[in-house]
Backbone as numpy.savetxt, mean C-alpha at the origin, in Angstrom:
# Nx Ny Nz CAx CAy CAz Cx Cy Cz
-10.33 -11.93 5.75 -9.44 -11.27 4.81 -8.01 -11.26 5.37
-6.82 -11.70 4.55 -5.97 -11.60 5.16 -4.98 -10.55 3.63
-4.73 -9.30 4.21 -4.20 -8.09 3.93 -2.65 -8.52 4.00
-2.06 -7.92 2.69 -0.07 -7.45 2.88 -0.08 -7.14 2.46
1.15 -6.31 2.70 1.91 -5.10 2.10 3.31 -5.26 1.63
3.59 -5.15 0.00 4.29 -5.29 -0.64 5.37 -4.23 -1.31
4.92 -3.30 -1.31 5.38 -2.11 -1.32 4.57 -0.76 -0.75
5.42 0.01 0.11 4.54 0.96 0.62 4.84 2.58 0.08
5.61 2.51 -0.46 6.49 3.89 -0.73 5.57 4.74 -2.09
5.73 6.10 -1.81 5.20 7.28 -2.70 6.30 7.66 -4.02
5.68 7.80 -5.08 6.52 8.62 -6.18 7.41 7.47 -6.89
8.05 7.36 -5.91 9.70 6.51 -6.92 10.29 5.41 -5.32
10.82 4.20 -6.37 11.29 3.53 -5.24 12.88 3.90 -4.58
12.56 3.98 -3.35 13.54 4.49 -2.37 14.34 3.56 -1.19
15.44 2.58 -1.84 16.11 1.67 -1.32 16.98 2.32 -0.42
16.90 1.87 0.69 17.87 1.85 1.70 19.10 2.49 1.57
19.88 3.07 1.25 21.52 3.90 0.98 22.77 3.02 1.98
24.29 2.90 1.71 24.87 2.25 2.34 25.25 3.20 3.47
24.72 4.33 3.24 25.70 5.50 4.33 23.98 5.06 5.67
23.00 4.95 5.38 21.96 4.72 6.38 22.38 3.68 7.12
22.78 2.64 5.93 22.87 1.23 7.18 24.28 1.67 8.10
25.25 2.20 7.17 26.82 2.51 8.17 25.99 3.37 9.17
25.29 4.38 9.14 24.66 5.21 10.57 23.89 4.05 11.47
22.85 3.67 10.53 22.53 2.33 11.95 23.23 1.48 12.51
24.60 1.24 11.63 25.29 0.23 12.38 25.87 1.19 13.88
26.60 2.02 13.42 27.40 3.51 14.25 26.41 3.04 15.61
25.16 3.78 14.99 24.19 4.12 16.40 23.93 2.66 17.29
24.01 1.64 16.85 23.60 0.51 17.63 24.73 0.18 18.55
25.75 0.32 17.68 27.36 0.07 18.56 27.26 1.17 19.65
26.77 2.06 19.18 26.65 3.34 20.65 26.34 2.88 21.51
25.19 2.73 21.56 23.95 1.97 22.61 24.36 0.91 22.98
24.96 0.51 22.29 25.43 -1.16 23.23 26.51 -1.25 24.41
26.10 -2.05 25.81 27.14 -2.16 26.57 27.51 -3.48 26.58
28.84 -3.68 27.56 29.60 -5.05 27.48 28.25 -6.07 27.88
27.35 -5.60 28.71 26.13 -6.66 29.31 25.28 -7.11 28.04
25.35 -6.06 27.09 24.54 -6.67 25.74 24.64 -8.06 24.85
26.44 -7.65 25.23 26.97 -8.91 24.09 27.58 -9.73 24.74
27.48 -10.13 25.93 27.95 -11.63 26.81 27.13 -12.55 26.61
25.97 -12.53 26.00 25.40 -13.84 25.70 24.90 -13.86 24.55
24.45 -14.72 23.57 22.92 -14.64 22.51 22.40 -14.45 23.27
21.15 -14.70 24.07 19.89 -13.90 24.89 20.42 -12.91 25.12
21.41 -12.37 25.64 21.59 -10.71 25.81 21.64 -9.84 24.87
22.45 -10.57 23.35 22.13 -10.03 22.11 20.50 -9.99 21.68
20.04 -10.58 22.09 18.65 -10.97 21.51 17.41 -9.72 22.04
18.03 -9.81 23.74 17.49 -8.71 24.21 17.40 -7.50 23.65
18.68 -7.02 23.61 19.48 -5.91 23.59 18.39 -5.43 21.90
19.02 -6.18 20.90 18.54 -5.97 19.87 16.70 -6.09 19.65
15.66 -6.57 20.44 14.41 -6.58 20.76 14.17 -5.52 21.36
14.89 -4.08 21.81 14.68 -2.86 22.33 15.06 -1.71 21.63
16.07 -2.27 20.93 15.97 -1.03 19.37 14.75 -0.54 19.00
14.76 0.87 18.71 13.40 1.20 18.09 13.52 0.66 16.55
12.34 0.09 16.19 12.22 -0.29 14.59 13.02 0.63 13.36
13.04 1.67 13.52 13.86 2.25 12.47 14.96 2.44 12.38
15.50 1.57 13.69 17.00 1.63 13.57 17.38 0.31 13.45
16.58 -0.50 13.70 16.64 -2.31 13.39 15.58 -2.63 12.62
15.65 -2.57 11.07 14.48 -3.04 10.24 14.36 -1.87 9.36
13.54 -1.64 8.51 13.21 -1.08 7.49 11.65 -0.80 7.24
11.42 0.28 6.77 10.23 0.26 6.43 9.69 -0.24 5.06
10.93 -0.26 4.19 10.93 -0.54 2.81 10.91 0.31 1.49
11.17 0.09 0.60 11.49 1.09 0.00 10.69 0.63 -1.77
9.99 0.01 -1.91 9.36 -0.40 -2.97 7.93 0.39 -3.14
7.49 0.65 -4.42 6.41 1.46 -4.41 4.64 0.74 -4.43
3.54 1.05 -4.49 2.61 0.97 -3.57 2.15 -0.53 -4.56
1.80 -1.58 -3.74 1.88 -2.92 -4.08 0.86 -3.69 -2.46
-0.52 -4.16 -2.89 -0.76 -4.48 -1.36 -2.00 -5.82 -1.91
-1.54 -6.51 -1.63 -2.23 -7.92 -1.73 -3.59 -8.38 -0.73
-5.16 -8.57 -1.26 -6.09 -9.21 -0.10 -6.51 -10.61 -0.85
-5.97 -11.38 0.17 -6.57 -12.97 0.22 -8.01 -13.26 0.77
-8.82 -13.48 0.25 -10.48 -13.64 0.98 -10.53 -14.78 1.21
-9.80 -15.86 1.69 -9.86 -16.95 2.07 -10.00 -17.90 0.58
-9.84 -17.34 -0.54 -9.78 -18.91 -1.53 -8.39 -18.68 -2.00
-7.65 -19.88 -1.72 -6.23 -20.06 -1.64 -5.85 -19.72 -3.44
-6.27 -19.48 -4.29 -6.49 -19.77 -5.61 -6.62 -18.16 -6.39
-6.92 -17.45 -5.55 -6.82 -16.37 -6.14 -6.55 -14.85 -4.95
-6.01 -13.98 -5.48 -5.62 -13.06 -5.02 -6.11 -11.80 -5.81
-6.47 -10.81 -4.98 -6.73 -9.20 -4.94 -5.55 -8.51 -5.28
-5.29 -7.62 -6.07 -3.62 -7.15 -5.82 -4.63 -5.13 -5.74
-3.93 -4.68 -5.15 -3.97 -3.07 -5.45 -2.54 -2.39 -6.36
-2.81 -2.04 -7.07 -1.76 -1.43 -7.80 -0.92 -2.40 -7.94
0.75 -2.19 -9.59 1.87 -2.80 -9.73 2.97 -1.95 -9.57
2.64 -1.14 -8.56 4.42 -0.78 -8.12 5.34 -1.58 -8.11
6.66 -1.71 -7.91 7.44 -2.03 -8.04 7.66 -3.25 -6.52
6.30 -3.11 -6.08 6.50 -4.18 -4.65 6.01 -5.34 -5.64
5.10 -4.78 -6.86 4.52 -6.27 -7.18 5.65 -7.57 -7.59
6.80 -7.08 -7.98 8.05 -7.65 -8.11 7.94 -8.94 -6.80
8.26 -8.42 -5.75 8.18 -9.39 -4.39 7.29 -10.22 -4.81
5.89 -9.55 -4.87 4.48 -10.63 -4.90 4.77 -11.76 -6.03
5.12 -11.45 -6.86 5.50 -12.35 -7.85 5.88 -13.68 -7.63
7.48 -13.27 -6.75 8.43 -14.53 -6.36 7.89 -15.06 -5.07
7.10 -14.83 -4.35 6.57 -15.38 -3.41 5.45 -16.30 -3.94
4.90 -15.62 -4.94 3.70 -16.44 -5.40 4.06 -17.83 -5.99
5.52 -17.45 -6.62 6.18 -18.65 -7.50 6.00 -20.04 -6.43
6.46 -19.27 -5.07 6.99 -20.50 -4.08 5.66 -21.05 -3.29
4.59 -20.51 -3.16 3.34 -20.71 -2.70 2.90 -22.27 -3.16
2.16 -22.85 -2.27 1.56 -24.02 -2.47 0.00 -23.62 -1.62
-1.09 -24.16 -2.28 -0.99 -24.09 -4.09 -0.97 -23.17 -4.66
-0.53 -23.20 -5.98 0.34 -22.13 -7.02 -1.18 -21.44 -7.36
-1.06 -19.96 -7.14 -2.30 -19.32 -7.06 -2.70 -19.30 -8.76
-3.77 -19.98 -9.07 -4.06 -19.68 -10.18 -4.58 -18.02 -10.98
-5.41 -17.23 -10.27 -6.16 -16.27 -10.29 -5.89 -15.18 -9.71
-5.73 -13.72 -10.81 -5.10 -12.62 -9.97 -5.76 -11.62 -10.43
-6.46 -11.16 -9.60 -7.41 -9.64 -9.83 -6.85 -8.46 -9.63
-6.15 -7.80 -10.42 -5.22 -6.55 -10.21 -6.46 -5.05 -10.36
-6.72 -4.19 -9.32 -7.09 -2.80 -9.29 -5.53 -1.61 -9.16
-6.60 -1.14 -10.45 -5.09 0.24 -9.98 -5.57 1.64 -9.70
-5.42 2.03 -9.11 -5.97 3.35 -8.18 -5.68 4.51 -9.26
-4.50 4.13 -10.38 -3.90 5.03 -11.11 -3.17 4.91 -11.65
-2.84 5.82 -13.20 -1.85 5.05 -13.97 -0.26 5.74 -13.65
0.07 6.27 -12.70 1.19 6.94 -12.73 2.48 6.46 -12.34
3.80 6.40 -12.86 4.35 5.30 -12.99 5.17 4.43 -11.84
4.57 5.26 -10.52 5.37 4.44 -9.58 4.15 3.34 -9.10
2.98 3.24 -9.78 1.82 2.24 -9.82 1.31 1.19 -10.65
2.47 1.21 -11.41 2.56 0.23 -12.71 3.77 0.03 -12.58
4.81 0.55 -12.42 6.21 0.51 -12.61 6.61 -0.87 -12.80
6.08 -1.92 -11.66 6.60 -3.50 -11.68 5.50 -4.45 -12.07
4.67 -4.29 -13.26 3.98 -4.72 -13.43 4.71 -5.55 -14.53
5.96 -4.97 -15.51 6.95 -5.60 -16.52 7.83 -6.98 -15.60
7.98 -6.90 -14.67 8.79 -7.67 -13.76 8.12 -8.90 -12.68
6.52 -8.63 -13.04 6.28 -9.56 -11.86 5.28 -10.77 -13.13
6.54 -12.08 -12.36 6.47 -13.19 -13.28 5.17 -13.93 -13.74
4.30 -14.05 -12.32 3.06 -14.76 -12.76 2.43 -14.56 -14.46
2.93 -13.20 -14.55 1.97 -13.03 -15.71 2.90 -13.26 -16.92
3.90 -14.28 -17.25 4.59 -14.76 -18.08 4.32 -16.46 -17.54
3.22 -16.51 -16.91 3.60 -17.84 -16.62 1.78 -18.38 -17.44
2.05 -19.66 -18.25 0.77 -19.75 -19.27 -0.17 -20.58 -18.33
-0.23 -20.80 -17.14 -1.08 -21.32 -15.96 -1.89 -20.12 -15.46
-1.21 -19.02 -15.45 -2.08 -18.13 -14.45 -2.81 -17.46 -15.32
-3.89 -16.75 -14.58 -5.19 -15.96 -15.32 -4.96 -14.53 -14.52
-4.74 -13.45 -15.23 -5.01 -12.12 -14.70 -5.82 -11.15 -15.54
-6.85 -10.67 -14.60 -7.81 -9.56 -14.83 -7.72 -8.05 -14.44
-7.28 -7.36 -15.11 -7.09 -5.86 -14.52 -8.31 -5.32 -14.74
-8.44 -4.34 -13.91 -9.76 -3.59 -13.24 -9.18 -2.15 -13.34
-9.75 -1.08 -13.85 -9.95 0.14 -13.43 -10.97 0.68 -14.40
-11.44 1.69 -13.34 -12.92 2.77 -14.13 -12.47 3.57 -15.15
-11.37 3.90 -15.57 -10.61 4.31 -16.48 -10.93 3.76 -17.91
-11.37 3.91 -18.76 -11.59 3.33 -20.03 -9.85 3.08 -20.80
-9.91 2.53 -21.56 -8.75 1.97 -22.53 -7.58 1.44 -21.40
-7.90 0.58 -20.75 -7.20 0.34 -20.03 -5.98 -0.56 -20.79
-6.08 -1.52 -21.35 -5.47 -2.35 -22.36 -3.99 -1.41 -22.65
-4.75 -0.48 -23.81 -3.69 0.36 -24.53 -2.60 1.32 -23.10
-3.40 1.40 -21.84 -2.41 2.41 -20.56 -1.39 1.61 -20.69
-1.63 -0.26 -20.01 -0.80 -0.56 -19.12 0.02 -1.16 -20.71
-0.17 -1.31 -21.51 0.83 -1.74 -23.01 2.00 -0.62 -23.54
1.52 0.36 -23.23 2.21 1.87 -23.64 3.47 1.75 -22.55
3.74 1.41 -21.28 4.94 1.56 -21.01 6.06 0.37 -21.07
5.29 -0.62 -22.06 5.65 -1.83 -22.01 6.20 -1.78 -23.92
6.80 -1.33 -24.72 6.93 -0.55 -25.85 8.07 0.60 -26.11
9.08 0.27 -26.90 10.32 0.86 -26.84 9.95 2.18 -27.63
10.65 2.90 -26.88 11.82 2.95 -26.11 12.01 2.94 -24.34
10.88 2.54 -24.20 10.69 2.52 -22.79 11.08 1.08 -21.91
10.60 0.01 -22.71 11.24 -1.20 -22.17 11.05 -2.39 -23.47
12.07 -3.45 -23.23 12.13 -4.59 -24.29 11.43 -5.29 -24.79
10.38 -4.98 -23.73 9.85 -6.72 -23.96 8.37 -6.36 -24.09
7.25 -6.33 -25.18 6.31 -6.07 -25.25 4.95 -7.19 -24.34
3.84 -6.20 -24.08 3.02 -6.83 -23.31 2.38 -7.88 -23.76
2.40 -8.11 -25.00 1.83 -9.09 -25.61 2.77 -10.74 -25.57
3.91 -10.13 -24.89 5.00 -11.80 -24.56 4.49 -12.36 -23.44
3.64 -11.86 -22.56 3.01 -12.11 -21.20 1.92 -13.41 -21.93
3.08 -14.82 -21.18 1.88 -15.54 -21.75 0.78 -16.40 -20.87
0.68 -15.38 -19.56 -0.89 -15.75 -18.68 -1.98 -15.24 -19.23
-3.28 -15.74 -19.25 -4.65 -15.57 -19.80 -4.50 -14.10 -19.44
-5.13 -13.24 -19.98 -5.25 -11.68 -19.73 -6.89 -11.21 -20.35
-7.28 -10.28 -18.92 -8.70 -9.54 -19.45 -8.60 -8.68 -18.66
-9.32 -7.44 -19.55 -9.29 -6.06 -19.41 -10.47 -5.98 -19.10
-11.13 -4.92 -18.00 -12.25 -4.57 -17.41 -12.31 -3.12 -17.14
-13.53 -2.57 -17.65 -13.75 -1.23 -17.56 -14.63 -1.33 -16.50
-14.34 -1.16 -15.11 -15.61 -0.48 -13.97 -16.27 0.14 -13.99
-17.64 -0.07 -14.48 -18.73 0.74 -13.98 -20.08 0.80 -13.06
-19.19 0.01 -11.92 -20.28 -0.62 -11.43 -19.74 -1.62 -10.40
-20.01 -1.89 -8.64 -19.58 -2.73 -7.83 -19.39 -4.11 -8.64
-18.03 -4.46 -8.18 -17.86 -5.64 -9.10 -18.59 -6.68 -7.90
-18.57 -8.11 -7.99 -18.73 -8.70 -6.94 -18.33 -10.16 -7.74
-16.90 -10.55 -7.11 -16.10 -11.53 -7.15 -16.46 -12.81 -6.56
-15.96 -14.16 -6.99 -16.40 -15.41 -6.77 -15.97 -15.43 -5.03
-17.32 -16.28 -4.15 -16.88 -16.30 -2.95 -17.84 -15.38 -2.76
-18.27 -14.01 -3.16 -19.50 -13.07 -2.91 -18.43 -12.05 -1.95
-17.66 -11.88 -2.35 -16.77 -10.51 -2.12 -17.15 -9.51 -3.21
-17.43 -7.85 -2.91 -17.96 -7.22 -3.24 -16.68 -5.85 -3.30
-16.56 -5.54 -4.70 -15.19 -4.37 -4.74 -16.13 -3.16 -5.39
-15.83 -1.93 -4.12 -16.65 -0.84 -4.91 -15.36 0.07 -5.34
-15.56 1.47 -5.94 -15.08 2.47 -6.49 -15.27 3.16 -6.38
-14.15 5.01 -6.12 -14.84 5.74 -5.88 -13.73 6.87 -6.41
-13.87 7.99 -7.26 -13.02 8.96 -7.72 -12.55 9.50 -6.40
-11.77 10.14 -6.33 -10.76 11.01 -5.26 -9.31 12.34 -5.83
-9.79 12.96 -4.77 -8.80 14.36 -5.46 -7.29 13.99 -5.66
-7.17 13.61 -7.05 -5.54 13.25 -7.38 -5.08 14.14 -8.63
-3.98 14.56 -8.73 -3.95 15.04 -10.54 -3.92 14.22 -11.62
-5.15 14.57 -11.63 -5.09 13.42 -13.34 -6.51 12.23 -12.92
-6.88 12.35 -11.19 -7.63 11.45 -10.69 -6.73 10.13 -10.11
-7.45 9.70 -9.28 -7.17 8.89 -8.93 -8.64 7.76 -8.18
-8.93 6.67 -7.95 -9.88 5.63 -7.12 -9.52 5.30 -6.46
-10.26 5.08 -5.46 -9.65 4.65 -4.05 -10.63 3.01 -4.10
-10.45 2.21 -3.62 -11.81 0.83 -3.80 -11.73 0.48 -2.06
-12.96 -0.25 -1.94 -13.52 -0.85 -0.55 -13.80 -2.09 -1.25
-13.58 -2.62 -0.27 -14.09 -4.48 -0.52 -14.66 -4.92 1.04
-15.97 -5.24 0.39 -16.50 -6.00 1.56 -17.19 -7.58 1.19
-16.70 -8.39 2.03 -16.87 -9.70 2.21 -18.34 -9.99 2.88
-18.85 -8.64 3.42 -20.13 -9.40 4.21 -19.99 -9.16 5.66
-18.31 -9.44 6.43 -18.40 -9.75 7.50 -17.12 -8.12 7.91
-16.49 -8.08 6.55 -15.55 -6.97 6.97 -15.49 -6.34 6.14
-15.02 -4.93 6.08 -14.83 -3.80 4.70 -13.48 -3.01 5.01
-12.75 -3.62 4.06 -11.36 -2.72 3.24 -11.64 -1.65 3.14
-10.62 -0.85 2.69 -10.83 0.35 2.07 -9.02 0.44 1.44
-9.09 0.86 0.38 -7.53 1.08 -0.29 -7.72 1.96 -0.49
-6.89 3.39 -0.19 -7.55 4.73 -0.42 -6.15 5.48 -0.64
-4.65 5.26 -1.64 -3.76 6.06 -1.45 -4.15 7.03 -2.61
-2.68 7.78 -2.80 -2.88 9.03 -3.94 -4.12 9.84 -3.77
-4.25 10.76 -2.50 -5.59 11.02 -2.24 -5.28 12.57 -1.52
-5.91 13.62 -1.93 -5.24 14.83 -1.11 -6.84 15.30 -0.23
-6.79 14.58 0.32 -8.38 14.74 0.95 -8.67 15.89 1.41
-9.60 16.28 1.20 -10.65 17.54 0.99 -11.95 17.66 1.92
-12.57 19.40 1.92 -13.57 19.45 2.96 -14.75 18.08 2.41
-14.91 18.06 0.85 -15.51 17.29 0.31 -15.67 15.56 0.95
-14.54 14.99 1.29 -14.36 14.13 1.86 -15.39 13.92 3.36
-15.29 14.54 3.70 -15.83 14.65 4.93 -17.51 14.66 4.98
-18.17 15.26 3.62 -19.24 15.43 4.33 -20.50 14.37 3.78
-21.29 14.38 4.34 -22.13 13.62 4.95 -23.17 13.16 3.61
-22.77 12.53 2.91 -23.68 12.21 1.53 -23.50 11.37 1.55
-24.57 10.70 0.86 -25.14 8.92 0.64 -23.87 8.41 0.11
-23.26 9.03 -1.05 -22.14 8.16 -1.93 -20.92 8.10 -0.40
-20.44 9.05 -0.19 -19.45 9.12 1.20 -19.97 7.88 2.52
-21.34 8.23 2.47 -21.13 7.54 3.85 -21.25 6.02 3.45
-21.60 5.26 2.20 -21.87 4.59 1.74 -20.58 3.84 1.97
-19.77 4.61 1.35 -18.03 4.29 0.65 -17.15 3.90 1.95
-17.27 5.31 3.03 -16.23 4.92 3.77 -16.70 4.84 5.52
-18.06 4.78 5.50 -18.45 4.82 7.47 -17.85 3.51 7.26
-17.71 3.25 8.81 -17.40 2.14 9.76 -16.38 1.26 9.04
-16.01 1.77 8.00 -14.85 0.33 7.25 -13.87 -0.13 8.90
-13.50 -1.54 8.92 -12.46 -2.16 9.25 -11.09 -1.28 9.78
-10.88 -1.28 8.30 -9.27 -1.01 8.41 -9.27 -0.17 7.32
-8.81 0.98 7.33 -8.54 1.82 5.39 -6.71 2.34 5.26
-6.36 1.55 5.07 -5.22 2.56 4.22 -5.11 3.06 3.48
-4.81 4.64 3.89 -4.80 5.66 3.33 -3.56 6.71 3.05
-3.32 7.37 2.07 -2.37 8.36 1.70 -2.08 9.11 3.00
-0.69 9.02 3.46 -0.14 9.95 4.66 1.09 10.45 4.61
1.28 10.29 2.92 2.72 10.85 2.64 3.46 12.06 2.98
2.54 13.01 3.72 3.23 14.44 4.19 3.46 14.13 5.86
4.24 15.16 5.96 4.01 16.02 7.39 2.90 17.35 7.16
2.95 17.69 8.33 1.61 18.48 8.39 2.54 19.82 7.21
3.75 20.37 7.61 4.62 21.33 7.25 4.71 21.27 5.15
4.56 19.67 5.44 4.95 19.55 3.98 3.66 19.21 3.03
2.84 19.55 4.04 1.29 18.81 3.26 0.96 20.81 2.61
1.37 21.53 3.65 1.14 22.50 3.13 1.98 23.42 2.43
3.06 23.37 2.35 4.27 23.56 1.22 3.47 22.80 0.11
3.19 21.43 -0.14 2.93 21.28 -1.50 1.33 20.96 -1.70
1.00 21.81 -0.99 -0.81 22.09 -1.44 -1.14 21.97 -3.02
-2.03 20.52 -2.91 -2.44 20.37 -4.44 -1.67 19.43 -5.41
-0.26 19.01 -4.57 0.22 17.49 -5.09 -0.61 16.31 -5.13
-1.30 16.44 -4.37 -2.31 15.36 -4.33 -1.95 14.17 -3.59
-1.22 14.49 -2.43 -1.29 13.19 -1.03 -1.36 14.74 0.19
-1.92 13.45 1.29 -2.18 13.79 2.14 -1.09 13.90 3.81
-1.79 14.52 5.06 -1.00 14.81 5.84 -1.38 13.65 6.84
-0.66 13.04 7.90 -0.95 12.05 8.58 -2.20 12.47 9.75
-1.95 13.81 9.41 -3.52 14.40 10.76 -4.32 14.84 9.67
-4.20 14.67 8.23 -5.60 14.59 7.80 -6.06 13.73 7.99
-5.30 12.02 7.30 -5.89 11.04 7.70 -6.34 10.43 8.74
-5.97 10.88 9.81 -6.13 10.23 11.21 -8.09 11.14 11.56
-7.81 12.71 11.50 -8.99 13.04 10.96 -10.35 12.65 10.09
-10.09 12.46 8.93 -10.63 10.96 8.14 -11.13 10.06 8.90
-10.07 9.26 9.26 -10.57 7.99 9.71 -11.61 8.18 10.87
-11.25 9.09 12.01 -12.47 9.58 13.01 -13.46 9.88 12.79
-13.61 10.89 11.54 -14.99 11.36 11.62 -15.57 10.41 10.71
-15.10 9.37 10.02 -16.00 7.74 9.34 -15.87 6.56 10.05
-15.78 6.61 11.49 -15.59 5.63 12.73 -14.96 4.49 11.97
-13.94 5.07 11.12 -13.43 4.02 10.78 -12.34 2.85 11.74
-12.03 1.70 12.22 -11.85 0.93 13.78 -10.30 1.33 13.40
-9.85 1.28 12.02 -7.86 1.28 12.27 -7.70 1.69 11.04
-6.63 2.83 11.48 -5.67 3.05 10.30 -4.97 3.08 9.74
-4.56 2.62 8.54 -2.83 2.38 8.30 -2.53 3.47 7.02
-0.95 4.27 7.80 -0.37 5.40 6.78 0.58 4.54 6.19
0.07 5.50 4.84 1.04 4.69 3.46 1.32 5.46 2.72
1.73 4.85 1.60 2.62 6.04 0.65 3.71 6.83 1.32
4.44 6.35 1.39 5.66 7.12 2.35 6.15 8.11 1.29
6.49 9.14 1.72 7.72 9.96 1.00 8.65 9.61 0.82
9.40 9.56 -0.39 10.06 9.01 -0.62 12.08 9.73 -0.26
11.52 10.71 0.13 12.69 11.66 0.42 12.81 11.21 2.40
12.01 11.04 2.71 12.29 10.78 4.63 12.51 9.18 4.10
13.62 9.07 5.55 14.02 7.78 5.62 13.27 7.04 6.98
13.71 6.26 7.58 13.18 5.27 8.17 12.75 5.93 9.38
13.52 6.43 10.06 13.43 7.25 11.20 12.49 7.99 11.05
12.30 9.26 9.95 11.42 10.09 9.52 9.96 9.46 9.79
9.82 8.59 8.97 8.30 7.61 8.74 7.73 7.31 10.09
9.09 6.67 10.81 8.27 6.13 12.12 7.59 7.01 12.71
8.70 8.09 12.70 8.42 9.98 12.82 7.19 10.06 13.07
6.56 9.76 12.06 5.13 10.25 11.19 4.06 9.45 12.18
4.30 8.20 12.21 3.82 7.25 13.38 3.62 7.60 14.34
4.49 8.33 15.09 4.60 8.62 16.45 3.58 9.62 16.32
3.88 10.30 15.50 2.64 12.04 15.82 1.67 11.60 15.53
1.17 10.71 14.55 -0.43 10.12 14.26 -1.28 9.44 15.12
-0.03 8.95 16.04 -0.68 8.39 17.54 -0.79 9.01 18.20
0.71 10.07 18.45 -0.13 11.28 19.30 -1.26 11.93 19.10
-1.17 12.17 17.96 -2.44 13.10 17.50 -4.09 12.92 17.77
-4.26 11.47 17.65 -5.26 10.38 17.59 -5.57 10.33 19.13
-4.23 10.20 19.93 -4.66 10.36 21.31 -5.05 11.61 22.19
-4.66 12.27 21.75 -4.66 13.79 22.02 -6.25 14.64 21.65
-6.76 14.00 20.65 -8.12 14.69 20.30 -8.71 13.16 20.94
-8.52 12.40 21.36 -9.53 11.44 21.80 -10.30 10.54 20.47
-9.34 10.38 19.53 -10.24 9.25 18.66 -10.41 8.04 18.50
-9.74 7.30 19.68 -9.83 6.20 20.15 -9.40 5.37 18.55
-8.23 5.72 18.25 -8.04 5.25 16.56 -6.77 4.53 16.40
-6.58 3.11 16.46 -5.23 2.43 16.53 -4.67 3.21 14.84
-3.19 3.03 14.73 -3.09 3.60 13.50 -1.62 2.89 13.71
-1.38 2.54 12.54 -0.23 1.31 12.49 0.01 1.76 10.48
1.57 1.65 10.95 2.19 2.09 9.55 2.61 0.87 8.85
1.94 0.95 7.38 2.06 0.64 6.49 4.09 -0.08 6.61
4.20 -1.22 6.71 6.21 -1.49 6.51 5.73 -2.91 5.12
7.22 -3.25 4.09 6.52 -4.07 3.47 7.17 -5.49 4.38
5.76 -6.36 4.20 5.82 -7.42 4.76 4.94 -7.68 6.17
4.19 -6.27 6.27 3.03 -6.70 7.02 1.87 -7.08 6.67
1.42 -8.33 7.49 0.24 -8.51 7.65 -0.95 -8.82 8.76
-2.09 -8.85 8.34 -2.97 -7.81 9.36 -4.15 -9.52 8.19
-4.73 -9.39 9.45 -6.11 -10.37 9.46 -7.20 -10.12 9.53
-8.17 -9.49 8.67 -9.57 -9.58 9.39 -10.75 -10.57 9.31
């Protein structure tokens, strides 16, 4: 399986500001001495010791995350945030031009559809896309924000093959990849899905305010989430702010890290960023999830969600 991340961000998309980059520029010129900039390799150095949130981005597009199972021809998408935009124009440039696109959406809320109007494949009369959710009337969700006064251009101008799928039941995709489903505490609901190939198991688990429920020990739970791979999961709070907004429905980065331990799950990746902390903040979040992880002994790599990573299993 080869996993990316296209958009990682919570709520609404949250681009970069010019006063952030003027502070990163400020702070780098700080840090820099005359030994930095006497050579390229010394620039090269110099700038290879920046911490990431002051050189790079975490990104600012909303939750968008692509799995390739090895057939060059079709693609997994999770949600159309506004990262699906990226996936789009990358796909344009891809050789070979992916025919086949299996879209799951965890939820209809609009920073999870948002770029689903914008991402081209599905104006293109070559490609085939199938949307997936356990949600009934799915058709009429994702058409309703596509309908003025909300936007121009109706869903029915999309001229790639299109089919609607109501989940009720492990799908199991060509190749013998296997996508399950599973409700989770969101307002309004939300699904979290696992995909297992046989040899490895996903888990896509954002918009999730995890609960004692989560944790305990039933056939459907342990079924869903023991031993997965890799799960990214909702870590959009701090611990401070998970409990200020008790019942928004995302989670704290020591819930998830919690989570992931007690379902031996091997790695975790925090996602859904808040959309109010900036780059620094997030890494923030990073740092304590590792502390945290190390500190109770959960032997739990945990690597943040940035867009444009990818991860192999």
């Amino acid at each position: 399986m080869r996993i990316r991340f296209w958009g990682v961000r919570g709520s609404l998309p949250s681009p970069v500001v010019p006063m952030q980059i003027q502070d990163n520029i400020r702070a780098i010129l700080e840090q820099a001495t005359p030994k930095d900039i006497e050579s390229s390799e010394a620039i090269e150095r110099f700038l290879a010791g920046l911490p990431p949130w002051l050189f790079g981005t975490v990104g600012g597009n909303t939750s968008c995350v692509s799995l390739d199972w090895g057939d060059s021809e079709r693609l997994i998408l999770f949600d159309a945030g506004s990262g699906i935009r990226e996936l789009g124009l990358a796909a344009e440039r891809s050789q070979p031009q992916i025919a086949s696109y299996h879209i799951f959406f965890s939820h209809f809320h609009w920073d999870h559809i948002m770029g689903l109007p914008f991402f081209n494949p599905a104006y293109n009369p070559q490609a085939d896309i199938t949307f997936y959710s356990p949600q009934p009337n799915l058709e009429a969700i994702l058409a309703e924000q596509m309908k003025a006064p909300y936007f121009p251009v109706a869903m029915n101008t999309m001229s790639a093959g299109k089919t609607y799928r109501t989940l009720t039941e492990p799908l199991i995709l060509p190749g013998g990849v296997t996508v399950s489903y599973k409700r989770m505490k969101h307002p309004g609901g939300s699904y979290s899905y696992r995909v297992d190939d046989g040899t490895h198991r996903f888990i896509y688990a954002t918009d999730v305010e995890l609960s004692a429920e989560d944790f305990l020990e039933t056939k459907e739970n342990i079924s869903f989430f023991k031993d997965a791979d890799v799960a990214v999961i909702d870590s959009q709070y701090t611990l401070q702010d998970a409990i200020e907004k008790y019942n928004w429905g995302h989670s704290s980065f020591r819930a998830a890290a919690d989570f992931a331990a007690h379902w031996g799950i091997k790695q975790l990746v925090i996602f859904h960023h808040e959309p109010t902390y900036n780059d620094r903040e997030v890494y923030g979040i990073l740092q304590s999830a590792r502390w945290y992880a190390e500190q109770m002994q959960f032997n739990l790599p945990v690597t943040l969600a940035t867009e444009g990573l990818e991860m192999i299993l």
